[in-house]
C-alpha positions as CSV (number, residue, x, y, z in Angstrom):
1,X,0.1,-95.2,-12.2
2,X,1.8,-98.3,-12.9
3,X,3.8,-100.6,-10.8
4,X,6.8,-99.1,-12.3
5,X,5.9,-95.1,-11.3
6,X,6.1,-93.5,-14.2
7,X,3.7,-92.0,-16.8
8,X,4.9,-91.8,-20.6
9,X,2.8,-91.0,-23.4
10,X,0.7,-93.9,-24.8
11,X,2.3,-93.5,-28.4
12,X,5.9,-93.5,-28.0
13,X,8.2,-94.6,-30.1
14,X,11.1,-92.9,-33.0
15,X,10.5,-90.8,-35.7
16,X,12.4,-88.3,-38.3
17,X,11.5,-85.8,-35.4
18,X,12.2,-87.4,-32.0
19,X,15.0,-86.4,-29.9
20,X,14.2,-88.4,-27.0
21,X,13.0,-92.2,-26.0
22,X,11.2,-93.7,-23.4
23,X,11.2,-96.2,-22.0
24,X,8.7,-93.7,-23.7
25,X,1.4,-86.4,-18.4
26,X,-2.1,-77.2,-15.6
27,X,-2.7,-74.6,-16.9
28,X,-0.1,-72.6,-19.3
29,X,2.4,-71.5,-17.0
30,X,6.2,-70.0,-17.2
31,X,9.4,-71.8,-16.1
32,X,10.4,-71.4,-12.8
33,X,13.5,-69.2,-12.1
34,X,16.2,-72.1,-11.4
35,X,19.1,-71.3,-13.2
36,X,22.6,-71.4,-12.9
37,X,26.0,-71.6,-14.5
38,X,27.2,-74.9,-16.3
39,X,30.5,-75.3,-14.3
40,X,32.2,-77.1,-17.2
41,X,34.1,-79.4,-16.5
42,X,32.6,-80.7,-13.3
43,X,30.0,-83.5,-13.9
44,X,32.3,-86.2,-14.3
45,X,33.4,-85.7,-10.5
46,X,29.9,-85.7,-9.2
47,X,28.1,-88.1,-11.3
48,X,30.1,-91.6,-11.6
49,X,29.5,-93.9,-14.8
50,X,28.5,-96.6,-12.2
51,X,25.6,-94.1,-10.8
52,X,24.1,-93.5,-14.3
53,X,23.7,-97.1,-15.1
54,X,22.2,-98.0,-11.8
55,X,19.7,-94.7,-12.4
56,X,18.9,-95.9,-16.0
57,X,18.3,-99.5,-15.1
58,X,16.0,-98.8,-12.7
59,X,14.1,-96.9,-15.6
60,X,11.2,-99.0,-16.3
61,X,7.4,-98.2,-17.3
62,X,5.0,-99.9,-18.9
63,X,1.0,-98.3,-18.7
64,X,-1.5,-99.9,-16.8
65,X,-3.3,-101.7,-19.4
66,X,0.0,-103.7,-21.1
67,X,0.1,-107.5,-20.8
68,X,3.1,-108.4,-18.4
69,X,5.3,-111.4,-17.6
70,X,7.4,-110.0,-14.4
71,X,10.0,-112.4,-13.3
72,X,13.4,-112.4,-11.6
73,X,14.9,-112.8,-14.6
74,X,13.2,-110.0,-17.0
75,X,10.4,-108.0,-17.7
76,X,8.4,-108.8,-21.3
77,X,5.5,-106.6,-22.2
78,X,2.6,-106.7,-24.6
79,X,1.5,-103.1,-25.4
80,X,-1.8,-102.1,-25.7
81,X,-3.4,-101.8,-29.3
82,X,-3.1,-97.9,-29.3
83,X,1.0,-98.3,-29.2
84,X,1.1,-99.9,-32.4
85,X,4.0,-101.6,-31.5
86,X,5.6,-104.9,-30.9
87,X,6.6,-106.4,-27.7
88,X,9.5,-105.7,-25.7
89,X,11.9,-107.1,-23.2
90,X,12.9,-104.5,-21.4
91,X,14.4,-105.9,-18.6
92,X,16.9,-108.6,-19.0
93,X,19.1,-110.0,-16.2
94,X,18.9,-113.6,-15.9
95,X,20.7,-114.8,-12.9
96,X,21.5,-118.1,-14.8
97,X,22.2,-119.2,-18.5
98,X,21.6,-115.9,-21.1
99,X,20.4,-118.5,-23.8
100,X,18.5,-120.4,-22.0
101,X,16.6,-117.3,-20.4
102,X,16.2,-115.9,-24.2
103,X,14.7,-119.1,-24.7
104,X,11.9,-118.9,-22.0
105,X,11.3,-115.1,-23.3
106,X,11.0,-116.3,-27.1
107,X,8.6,-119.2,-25.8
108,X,6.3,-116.9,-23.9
109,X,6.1,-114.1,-27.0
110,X,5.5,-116.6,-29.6
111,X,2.1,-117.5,-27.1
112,X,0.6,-114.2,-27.9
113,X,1.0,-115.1,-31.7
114,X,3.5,-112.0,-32.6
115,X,5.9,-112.1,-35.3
116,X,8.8,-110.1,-33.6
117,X,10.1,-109.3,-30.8
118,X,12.3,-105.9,-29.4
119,X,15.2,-107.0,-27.1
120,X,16.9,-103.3,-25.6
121,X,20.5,-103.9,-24.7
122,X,21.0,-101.5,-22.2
123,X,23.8,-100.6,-20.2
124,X,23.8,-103.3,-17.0
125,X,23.8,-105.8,-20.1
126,X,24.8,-109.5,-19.2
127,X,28.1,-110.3,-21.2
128,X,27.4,-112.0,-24.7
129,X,23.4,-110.9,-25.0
130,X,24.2,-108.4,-27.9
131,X,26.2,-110.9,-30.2
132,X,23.5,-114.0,-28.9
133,X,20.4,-111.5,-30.8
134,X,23.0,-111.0,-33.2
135,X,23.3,-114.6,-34.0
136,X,19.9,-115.2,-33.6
137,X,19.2,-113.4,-36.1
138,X,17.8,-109.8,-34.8
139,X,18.2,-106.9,-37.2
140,X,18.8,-103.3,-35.2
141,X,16.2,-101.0,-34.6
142,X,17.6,-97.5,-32.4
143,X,20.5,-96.5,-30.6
144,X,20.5,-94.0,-27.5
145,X,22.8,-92.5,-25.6
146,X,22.2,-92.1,-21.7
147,X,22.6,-88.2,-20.8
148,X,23.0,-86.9,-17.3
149,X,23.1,-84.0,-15.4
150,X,24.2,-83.1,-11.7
151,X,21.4,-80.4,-11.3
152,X,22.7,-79.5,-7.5
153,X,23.7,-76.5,-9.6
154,X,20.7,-75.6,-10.8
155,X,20.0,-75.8,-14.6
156,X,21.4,-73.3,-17.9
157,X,19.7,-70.8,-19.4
158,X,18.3,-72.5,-22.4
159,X,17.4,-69.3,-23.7
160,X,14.2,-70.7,-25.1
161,X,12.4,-68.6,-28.1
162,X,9.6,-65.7,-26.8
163,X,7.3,-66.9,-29.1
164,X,6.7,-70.0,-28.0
165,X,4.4,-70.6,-25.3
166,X,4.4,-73.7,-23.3
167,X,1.9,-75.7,-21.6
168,X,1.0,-79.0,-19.5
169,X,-0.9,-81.2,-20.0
170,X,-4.6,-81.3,-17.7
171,X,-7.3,-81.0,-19.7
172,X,-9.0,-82.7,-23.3
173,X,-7.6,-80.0,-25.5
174,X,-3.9,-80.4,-24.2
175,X,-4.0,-84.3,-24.2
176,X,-5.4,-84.5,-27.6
177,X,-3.1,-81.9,-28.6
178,X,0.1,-84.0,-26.9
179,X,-0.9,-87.2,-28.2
180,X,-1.4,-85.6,-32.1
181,X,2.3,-84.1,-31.8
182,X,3.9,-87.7,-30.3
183,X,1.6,-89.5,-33.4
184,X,3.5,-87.3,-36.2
185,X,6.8,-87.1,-34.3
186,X,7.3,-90.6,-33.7
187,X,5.6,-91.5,-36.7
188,X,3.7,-94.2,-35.0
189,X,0.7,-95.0,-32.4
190,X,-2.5,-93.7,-32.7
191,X,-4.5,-90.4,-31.0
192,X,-7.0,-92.4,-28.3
193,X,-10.1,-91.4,-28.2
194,X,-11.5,-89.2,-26.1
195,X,-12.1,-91.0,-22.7
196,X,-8.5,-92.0,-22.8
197,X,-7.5,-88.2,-23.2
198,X,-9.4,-86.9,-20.6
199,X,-8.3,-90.1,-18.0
200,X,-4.5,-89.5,-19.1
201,X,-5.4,-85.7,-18.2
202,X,-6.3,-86.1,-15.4
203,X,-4.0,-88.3,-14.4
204,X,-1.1,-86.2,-15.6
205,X,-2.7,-83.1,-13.4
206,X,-2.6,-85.1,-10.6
207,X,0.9,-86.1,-10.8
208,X,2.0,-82.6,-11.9
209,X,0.3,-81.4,-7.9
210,X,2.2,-83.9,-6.3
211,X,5.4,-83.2,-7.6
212,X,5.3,-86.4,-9.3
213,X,6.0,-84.7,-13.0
214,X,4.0,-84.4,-16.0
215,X,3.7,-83.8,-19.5
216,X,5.0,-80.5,-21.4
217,X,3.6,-79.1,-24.8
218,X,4.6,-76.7,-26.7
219,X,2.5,-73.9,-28.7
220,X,3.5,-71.4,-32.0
221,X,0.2,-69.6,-31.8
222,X,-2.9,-72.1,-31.2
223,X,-0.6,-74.8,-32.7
224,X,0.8,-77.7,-30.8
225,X,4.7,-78.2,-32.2
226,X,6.5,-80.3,-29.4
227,X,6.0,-82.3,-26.4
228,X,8.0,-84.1,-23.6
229,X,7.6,-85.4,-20.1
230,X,9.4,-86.4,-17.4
231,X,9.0,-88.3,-14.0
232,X,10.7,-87.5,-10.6
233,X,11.8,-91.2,-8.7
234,X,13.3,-90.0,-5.8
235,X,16.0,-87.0,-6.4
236,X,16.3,-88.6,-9.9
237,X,14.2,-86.8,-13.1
238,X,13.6,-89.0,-16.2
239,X,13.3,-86.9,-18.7
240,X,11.3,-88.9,-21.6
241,X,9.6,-88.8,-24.9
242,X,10.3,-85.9,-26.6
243,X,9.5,-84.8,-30.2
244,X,9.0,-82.0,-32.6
245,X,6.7,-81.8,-36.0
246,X,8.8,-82.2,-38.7
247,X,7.7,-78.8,-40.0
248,X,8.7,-76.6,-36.9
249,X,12.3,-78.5,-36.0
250,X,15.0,-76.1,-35.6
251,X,13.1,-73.2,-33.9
252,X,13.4,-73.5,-30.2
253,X,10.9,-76.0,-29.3
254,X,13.0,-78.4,-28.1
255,X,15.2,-76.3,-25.9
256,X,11.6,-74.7,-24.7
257,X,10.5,-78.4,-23.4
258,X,13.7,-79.2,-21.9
259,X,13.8,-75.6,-19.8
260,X,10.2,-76.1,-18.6
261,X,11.3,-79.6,-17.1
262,X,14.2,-79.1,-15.8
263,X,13.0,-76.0,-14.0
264,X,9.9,-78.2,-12.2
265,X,12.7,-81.3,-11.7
266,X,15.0,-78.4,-9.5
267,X,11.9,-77.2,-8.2
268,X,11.1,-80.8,-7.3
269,X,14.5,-81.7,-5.6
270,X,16.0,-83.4,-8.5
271,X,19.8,-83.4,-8.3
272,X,20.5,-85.5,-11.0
273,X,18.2,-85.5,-14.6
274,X,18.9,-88.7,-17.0
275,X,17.4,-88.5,-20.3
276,X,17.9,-91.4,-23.4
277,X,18.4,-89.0,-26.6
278,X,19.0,-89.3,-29.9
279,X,22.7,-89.1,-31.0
280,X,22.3,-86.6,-33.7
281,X,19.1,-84.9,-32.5
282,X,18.8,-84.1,-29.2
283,X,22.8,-84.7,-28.4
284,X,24.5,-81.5,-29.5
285,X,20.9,-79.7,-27.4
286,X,21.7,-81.8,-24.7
287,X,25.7,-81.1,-24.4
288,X,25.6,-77.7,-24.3
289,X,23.2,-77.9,-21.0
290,X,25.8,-79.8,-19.3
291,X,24.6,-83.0,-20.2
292,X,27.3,-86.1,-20.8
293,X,26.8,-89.1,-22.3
294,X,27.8,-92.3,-20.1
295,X,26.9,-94.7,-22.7
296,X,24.6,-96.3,-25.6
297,X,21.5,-98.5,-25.4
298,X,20.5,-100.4,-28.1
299,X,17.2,-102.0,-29.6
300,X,16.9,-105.0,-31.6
301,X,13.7,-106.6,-33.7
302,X,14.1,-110.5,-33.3
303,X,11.9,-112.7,-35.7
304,X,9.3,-114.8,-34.1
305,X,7.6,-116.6,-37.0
């Protein structure tokens, strides 16, 4: 694991297909039987907008094998080659000057001899950071919203397709079939080869026995169309990564991967799940399983060179 506690799929990222980010891993099996009425109307008097941004803010991961500068002030990460991807800040709260803090983040990027730089402006965002990328210059990239759910009630019938089958991930054949789905759904990364697979297997098994969560895949047949994971911290599920194949959106697969983690979160002890969705994808999914959005999180490419 990394220092952050959390697995995510080594080719994340946003595609045509995606519904979900970050932020970002068994044998086939059925969903657990954890499900209860939505009580509409009632997760604004459990879950407080306060709550939800302390949960998400505490969301970090990075994998093992990322280059990392850890301070006080934020968290910058170098992804490994297999991301395909640029660097990111994705912690910033500098306890002193926002420039000046930007400043000592550009200056330590520019060192590994990248040309940009993604700067997430998430919820517990100091004052003035947005408009300071702005002037600087950064283009945006993706906007999120930040879902949650009280799950002390148990979870909706998602009503997921019979056709489907679903999976997690544990052995070579699932990990290479999980990594090809997030590779065409995000539209990005690259499949590792197969050491990778079989360690990120094995490591996904292992979390799935200890409760830790894991990876979810979804079949038509023999074929793998979707995939999501999620990891328990604490009573919290992080629900992360999900996408689709272009070719088989609209037929379930989506509501089949959310079902099959929200039953193991309840079965878990999760009472509250927080996932960062899409706003046209996985939004209208998400709302109708009780899910409320507390706010957006934005990402922005900054120019190095």
């Amino acid at each position: 694991m990394s220092r952050c506690q959390s697995h995510q799929h080594p080719c994340q990222g946003f595609g045509t297909s995606v519904y979900e980010s970050s932020p970002r891993y068994v044998a086939v099996s059925g969903a657990c039987s954890h499900r209860g009425r939505r009580g509409a109307g009632s997760l604004r008097r459990v879950l407080s907008p306060e709550l939800v941004a302390q949960a998400s803010a505490a969301w970090l991961w990075y994998p093992d094998d990322a280059t990392v500068v850890d301070t006080d002030d934020y968290l910058l990460v170098r992804w490994p080659s297999y991301f395909a991807s640029a660097p990111e800040v994705i912690r910033f709260s500098p306890r002193g000057d926002v420039a000046a803090t930007l400043d000592e983040v550009l200056g330590r990027a520019r060192a590994w001899d990248v040309d940009a730089l993604i700067c997430w402006v998430k919820l517990d965002a100091p004052a003035g950071y947005e408009e300071l990328l702005q002037r600087r210059g950064a283009t945006p990239e993706e906007t999120v919203d930040v879902f949650a759910r009280d799950l002390a009630r148990g979870v909706p019938d998602l009503a997921p397709p019979d056709d489907l089958r679903v999976a997690w991930r544990h052995d070579l054949r699932t990990s290479r079939d999980c990594a090809a789905v997030s590779v065409a759904a995000f539209e990005e990364g690259a499949v590792p080869d197969d050491e990778t697979l079989l360690r990120l297997a094995r490591e996904a098994e292992a979390d799935r026995l200890a409760g830790r969560g894991g990876e979810v895949i979804v079949y038509d047949g023999d074929t793998a169309i979707g995939t999501g994971g999620l990891t328990m911290a604490g009573t919290t599920a992080r629900l992360w990564g999900a996408g689709v194949l272009p070719e088989a959106r609209g037929r379930g697969a989506y509501r089949a991967v959310l079902a099959a983690r929200l039953d193991y979160a309840v079965a878990h002890g999760a009472t509250l799940a927080l996932v960062k969705g899409r706003v046209k994808t996985s939004g209208p999914i998400l709302r109708r399983a009780g899910f409320e959005a507390f706010g957006q999180e934005r990402s922005y490419r900054l120019p190095l060179m």
